[in-house]
HTML snippet that shows the backbone in 3Dmol.js (N, CA, C, O; Angstrom):
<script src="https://3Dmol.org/build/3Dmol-min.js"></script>
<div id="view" style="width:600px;height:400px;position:relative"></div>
<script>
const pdb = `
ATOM      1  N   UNK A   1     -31.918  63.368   0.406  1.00  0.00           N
ATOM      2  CA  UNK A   1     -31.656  64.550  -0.401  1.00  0.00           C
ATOM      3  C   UNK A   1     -32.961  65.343  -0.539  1.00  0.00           C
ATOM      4  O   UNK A   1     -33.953  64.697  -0.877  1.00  0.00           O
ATOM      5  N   UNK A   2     -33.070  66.480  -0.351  1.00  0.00           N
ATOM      6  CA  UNK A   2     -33.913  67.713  -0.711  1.00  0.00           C
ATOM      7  C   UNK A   2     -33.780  68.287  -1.050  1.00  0.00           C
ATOM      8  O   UNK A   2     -32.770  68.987  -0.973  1.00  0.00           O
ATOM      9  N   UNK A   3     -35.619  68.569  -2.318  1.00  0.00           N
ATOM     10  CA  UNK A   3     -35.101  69.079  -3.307  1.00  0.00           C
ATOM     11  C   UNK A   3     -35.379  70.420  -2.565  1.00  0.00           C
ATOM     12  O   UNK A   3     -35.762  70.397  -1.396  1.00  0.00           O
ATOM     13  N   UNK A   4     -35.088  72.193  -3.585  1.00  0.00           N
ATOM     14  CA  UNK A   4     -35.327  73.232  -3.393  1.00  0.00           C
ATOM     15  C   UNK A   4     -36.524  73.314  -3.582  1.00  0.00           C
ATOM     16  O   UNK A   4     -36.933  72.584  -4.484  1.00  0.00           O
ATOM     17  N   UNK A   5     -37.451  74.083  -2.949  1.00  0.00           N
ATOM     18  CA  UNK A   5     -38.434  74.467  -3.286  1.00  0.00           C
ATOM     19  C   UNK A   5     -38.621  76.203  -4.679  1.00  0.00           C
ATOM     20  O   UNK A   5     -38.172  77.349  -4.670  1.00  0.00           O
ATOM     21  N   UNK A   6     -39.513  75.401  -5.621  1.00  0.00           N
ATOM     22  CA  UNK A   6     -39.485  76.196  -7.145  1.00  0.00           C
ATOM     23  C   UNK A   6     -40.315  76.756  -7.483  1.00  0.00           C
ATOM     24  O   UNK A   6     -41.365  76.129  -7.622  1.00  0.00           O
ATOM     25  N   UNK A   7     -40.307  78.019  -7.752  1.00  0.00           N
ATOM     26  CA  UNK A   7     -41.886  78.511  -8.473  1.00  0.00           C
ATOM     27  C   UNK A   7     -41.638  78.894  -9.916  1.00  0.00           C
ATOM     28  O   UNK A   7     -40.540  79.184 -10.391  1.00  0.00           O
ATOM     29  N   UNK A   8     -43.003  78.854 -10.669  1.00  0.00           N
ATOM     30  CA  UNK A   8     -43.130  78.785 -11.421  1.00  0.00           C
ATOM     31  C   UNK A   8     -44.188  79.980 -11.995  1.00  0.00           C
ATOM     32  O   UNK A   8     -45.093  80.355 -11.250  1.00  0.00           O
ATOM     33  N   UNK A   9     -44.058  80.480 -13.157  1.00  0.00           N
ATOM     34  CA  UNK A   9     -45.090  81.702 -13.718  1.00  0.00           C
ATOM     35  C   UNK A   9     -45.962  81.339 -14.774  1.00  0.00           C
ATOM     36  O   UNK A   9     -45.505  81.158 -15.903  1.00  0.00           O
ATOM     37  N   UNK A  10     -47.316  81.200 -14.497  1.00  0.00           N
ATOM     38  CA  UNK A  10     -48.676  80.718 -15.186  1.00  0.00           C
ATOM     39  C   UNK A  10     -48.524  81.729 -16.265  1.00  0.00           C
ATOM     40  O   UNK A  10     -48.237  82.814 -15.760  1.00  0.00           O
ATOM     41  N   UNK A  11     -48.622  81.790 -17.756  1.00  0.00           N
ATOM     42  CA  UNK A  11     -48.183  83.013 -18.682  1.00  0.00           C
ATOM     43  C   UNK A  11     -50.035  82.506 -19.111  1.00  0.00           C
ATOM     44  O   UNK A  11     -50.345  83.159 -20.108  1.00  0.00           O
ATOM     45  N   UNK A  12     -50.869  81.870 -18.794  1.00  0.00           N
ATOM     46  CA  UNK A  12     -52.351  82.045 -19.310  1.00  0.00           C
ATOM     47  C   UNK A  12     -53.139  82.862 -17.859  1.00  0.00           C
ATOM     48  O   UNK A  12     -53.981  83.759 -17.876  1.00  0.00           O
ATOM     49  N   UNK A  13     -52.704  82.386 -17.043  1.00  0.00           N
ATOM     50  CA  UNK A  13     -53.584  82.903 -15.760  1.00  0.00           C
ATOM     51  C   UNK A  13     -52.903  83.895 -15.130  1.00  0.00           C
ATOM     52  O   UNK A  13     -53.471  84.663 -14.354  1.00  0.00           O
ATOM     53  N   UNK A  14     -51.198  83.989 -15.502  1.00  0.00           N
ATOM     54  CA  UNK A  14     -51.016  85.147 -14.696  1.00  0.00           C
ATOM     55  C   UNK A  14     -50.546  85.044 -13.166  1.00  0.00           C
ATOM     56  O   UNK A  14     -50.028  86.015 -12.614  1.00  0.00           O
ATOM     57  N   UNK A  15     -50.712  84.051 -12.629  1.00  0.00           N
ATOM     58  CA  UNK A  15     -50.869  83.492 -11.229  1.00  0.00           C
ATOM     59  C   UNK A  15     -49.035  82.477 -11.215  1.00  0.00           C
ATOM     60  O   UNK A  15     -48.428  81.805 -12.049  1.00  0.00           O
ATOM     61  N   UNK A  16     -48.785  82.889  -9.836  1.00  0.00           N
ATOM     62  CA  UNK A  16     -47.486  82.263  -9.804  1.00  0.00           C
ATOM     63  C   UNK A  16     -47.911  80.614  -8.992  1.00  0.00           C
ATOM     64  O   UNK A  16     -48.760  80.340  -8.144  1.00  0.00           O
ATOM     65  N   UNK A  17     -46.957  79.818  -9.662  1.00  0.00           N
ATOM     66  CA  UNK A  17     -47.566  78.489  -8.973  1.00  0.00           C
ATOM     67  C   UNK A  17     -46.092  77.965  -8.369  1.00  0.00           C
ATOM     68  O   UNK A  17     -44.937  77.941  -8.794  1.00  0.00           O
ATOM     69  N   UNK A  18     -46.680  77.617  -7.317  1.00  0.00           N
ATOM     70  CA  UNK A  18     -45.761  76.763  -5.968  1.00  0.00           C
ATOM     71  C   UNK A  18     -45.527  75.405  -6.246  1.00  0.00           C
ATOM     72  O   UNK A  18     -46.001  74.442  -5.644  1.00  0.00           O
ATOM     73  N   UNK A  19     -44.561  75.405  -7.452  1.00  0.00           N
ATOM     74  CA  UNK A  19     -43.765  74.037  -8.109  1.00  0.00           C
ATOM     75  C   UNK A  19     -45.198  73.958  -9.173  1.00  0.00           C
ATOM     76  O   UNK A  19     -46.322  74.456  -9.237  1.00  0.00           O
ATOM     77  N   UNK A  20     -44.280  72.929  -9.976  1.00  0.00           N
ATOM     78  CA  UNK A  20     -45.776  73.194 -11.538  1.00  0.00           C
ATOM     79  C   UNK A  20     -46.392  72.292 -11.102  1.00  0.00           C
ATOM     80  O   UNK A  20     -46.141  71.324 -10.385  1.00  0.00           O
ATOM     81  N   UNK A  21     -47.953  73.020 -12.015  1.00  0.00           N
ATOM     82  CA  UNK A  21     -49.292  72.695 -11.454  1.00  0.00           C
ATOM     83  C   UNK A  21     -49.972  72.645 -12.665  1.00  0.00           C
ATOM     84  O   UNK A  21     -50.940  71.897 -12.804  1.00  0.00           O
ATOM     85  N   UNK A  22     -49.394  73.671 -13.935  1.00  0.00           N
ATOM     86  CA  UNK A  22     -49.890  73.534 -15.309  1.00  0.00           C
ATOM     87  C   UNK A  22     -49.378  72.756 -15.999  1.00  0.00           C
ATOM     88  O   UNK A  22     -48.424  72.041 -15.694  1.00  0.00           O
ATOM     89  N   UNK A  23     -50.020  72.801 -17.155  1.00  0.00           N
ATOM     90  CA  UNK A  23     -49.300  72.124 -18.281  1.00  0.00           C
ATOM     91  C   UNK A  23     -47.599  73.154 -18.628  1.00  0.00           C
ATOM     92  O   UNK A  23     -47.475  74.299 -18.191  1.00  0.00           O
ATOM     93  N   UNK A  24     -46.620  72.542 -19.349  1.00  0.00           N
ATOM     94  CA  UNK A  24     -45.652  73.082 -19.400  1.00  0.00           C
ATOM     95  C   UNK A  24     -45.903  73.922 -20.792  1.00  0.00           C
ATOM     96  O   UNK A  24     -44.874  74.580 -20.947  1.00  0.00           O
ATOM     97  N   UNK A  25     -46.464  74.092 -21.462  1.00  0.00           N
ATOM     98  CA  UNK A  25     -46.549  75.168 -22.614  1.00  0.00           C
ATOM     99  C   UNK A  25     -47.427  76.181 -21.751  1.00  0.00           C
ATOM    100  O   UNK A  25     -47.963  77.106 -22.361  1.00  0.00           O
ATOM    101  N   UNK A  26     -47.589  76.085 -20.552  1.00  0.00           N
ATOM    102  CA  UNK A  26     -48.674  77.737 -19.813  1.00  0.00           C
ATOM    103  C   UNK A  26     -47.807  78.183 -19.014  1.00  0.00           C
ATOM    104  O   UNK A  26     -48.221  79.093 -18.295  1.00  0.00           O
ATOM    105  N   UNK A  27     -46.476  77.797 -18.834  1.00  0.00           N
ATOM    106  CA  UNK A  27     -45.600  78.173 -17.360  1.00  0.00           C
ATOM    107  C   UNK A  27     -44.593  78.489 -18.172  1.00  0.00           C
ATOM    108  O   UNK A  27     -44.457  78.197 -19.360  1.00  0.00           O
ATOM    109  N   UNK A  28     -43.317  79.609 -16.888  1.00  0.00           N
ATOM    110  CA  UNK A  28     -42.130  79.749 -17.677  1.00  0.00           C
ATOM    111  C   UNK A  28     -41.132  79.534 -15.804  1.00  0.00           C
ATOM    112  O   UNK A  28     -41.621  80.271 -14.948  1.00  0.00           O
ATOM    113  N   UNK A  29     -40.564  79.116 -15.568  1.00  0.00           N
ATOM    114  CA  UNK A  29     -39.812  79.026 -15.032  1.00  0.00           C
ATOM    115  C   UNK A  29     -38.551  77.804 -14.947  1.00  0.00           C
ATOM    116  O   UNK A  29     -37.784  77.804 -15.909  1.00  0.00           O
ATOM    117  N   UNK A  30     -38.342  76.955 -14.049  1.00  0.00           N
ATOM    118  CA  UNK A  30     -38.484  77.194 -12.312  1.00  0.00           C
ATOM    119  C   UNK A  30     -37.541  78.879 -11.901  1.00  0.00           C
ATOM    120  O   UNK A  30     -36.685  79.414 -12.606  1.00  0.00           O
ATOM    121  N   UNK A  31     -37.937  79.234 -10.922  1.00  0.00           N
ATOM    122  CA  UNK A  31     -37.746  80.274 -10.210  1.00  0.00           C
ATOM    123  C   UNK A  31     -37.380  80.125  -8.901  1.00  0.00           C
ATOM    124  O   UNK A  31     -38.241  79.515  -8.268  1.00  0.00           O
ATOM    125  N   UNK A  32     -36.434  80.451  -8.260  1.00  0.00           N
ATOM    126  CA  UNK A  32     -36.453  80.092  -6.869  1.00  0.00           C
ATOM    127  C   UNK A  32     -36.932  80.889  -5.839  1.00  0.00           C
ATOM    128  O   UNK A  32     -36.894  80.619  -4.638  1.00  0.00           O
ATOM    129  N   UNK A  33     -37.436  81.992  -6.423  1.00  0.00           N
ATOM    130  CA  UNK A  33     -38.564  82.544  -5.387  1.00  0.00           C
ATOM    131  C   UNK A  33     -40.134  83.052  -6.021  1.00  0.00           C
ATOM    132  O   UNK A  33     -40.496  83.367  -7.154  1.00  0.00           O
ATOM    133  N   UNK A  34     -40.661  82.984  -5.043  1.00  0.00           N
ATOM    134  CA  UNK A  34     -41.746  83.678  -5.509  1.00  0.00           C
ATOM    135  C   UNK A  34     -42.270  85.042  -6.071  1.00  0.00           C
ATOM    136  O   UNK A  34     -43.290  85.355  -6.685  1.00  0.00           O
ATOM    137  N   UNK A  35     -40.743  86.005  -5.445  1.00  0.00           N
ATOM    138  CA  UNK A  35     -41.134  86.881  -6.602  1.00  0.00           C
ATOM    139  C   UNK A  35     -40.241  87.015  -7.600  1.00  0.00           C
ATOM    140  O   UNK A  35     -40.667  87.825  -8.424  1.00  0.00           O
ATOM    141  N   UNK A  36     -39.281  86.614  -7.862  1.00  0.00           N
ATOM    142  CA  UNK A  36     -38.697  86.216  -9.501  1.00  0.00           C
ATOM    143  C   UNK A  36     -40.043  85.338 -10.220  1.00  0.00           C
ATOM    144  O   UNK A  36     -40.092  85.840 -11.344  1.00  0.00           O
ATOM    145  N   UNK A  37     -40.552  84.857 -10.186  1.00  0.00           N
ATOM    146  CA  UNK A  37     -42.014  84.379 -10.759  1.00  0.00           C
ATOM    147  C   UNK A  37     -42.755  85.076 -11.194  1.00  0.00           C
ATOM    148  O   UNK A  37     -43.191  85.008 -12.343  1.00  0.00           O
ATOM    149  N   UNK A  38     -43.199  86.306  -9.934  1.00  0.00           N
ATOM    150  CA  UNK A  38     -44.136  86.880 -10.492  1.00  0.00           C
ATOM    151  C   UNK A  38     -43.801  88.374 -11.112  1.00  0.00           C
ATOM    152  O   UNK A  38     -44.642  89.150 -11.564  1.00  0.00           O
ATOM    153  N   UNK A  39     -42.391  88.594 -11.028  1.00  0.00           N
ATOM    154  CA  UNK A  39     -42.084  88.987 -11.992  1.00  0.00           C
ATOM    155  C   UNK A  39     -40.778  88.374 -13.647  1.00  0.00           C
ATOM    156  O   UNK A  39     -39.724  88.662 -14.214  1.00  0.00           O
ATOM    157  N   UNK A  40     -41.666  87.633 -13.657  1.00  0.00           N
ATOM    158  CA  UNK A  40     -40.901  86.928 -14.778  1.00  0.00           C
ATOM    159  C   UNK A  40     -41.061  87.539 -15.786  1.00  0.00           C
ATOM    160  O   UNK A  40     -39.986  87.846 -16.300  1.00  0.00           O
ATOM    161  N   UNK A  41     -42.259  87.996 -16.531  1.00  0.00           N
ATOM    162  CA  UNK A  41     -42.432  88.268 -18.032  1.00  0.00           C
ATOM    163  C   UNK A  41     -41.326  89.678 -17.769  1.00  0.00           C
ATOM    164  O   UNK A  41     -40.398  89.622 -18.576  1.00  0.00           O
ATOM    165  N   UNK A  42     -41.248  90.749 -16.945  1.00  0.00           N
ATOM    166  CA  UNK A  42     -40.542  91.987 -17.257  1.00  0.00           C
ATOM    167  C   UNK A  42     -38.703  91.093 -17.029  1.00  0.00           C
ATOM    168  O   UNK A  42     -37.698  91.680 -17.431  1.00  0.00           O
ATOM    169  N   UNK A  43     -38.626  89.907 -16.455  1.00  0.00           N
ATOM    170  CA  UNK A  43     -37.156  89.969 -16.537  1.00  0.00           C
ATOM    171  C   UNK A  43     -37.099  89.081 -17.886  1.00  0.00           C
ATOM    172  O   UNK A  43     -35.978  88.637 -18.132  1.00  0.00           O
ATOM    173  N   UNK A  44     -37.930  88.812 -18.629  1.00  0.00           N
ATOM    174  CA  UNK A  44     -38.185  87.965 -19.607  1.00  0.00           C
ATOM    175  C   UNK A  44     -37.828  88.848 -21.015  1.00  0.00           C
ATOM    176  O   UNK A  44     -37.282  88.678 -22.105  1.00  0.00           O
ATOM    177  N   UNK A  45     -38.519  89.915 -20.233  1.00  0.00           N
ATOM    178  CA  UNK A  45     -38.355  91.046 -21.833  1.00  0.00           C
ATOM    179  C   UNK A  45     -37.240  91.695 -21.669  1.00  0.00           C
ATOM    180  O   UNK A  45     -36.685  91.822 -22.760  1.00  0.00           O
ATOM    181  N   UNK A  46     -36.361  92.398 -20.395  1.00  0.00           N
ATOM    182  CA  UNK A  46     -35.669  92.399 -20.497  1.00  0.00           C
ATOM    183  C   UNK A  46     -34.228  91.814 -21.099  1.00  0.00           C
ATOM    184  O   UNK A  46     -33.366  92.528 -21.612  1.00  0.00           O
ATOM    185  N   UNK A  47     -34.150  90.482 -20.944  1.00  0.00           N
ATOM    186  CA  UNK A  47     -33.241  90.067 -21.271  1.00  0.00           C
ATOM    187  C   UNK A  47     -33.282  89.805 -23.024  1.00  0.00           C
ATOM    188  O   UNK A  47     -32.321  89.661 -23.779  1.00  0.00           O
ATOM    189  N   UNK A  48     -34.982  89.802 -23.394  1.00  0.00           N
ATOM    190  CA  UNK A  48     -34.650  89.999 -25.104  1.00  0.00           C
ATOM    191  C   UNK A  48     -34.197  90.796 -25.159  1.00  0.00           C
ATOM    192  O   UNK A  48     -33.071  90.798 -25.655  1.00  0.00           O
ATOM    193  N   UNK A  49     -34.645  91.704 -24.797  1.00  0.00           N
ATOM    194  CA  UNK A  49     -34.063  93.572 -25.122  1.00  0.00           C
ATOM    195  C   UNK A  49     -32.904  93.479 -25.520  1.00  0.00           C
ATOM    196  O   UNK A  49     -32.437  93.785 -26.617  1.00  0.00           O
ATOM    197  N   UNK A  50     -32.197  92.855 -24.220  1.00  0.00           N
ATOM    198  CA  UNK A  50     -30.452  92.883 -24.080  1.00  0.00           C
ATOM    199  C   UNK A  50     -30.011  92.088 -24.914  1.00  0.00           C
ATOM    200  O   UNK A  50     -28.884  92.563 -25.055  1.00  0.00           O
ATOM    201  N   UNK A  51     -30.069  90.882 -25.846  1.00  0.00           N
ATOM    202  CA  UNK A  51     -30.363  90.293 -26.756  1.00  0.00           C
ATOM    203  C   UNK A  51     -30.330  90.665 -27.717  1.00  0.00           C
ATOM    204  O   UNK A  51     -29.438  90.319 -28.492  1.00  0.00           O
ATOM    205  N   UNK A  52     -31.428  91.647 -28.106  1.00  0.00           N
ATOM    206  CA  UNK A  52     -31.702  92.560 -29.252  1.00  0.00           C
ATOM    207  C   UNK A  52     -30.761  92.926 -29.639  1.00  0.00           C
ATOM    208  O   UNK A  52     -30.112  92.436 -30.563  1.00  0.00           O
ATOM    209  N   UNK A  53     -30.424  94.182 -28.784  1.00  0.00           N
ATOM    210  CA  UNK A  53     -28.967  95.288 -28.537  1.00  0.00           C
ATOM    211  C   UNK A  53     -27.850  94.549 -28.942  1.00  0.00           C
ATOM    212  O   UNK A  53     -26.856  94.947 -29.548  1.00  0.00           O
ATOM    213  N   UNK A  54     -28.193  93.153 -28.439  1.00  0.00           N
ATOM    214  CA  UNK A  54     -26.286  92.292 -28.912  1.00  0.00           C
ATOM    215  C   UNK A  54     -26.591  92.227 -30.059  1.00  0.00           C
ATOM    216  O   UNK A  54     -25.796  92.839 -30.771  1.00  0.00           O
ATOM    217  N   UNK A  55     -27.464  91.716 -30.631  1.00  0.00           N
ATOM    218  CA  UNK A  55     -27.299  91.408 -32.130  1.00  0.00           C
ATOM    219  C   UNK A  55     -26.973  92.441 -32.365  1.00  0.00           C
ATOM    220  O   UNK A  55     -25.820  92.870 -32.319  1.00  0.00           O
ATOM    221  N   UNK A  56     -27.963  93.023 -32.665  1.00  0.00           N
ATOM    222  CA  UNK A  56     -27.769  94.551 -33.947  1.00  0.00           C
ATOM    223  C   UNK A  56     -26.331  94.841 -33.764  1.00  0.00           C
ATOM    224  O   UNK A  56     -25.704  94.733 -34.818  1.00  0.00           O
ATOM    225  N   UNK A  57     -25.612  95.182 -32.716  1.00  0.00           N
ATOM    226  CA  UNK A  57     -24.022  95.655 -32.312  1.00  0.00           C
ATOM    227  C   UNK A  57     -23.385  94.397 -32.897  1.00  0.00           C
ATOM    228  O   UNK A  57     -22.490  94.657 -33.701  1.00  0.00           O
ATOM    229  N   UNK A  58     -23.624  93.083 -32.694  1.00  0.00           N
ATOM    230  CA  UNK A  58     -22.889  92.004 -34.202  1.00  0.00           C
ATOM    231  C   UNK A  58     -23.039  92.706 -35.187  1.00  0.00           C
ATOM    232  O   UNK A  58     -22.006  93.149 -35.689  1.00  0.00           O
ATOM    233  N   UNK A  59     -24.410  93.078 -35.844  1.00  0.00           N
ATOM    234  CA  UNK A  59     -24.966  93.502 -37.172  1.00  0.00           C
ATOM    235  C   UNK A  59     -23.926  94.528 -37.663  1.00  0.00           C
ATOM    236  O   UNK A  59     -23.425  94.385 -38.778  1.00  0.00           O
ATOM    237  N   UNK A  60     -23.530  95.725 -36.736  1.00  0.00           N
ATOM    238  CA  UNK A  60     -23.178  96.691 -37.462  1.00  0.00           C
ATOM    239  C   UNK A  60     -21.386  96.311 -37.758  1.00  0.00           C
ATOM    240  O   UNK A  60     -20.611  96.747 -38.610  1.00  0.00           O
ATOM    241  N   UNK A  61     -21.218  95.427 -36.762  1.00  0.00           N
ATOM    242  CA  UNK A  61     -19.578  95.336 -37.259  1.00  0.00           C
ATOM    243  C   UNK A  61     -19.167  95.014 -38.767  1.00  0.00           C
ATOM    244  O   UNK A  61     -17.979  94.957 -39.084  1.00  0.00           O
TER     245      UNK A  61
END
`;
const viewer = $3Dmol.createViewer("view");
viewer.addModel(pdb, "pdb");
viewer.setStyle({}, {cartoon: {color: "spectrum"}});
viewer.zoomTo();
viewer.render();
</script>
């Protein structure tokens, strides 16, 4: 069996890593490519955003 190969996004260095290499409180993934990694923090905020938007639209009902 083989596994997928995973990347991962360094949130202290910034640097995308090829399967983890940090400690797990400095990384945010797994990712299955390298650039979903290195752009993680904007799909990261995005999806609070979208998040956000749900609540408040609970809120106002």
């Amino acid at each position: 069996m083989t596994q997928e190969k995973r990347y991962w996004y360094n949130v202290k260095t910034g640097e995308v890593e090829d399967g983890p290499q940090s400690f797990s409180t400095d990384r945010i993934g797994p990712f299955a490519t390298r650039d979903e990694a290195a752009n993680a923090l904007a799909t990261y905020e995005k999806r609070n955003r979208a998040w956000d938007e749900e609540d408040e639209a609970e809120d106002d009902w």
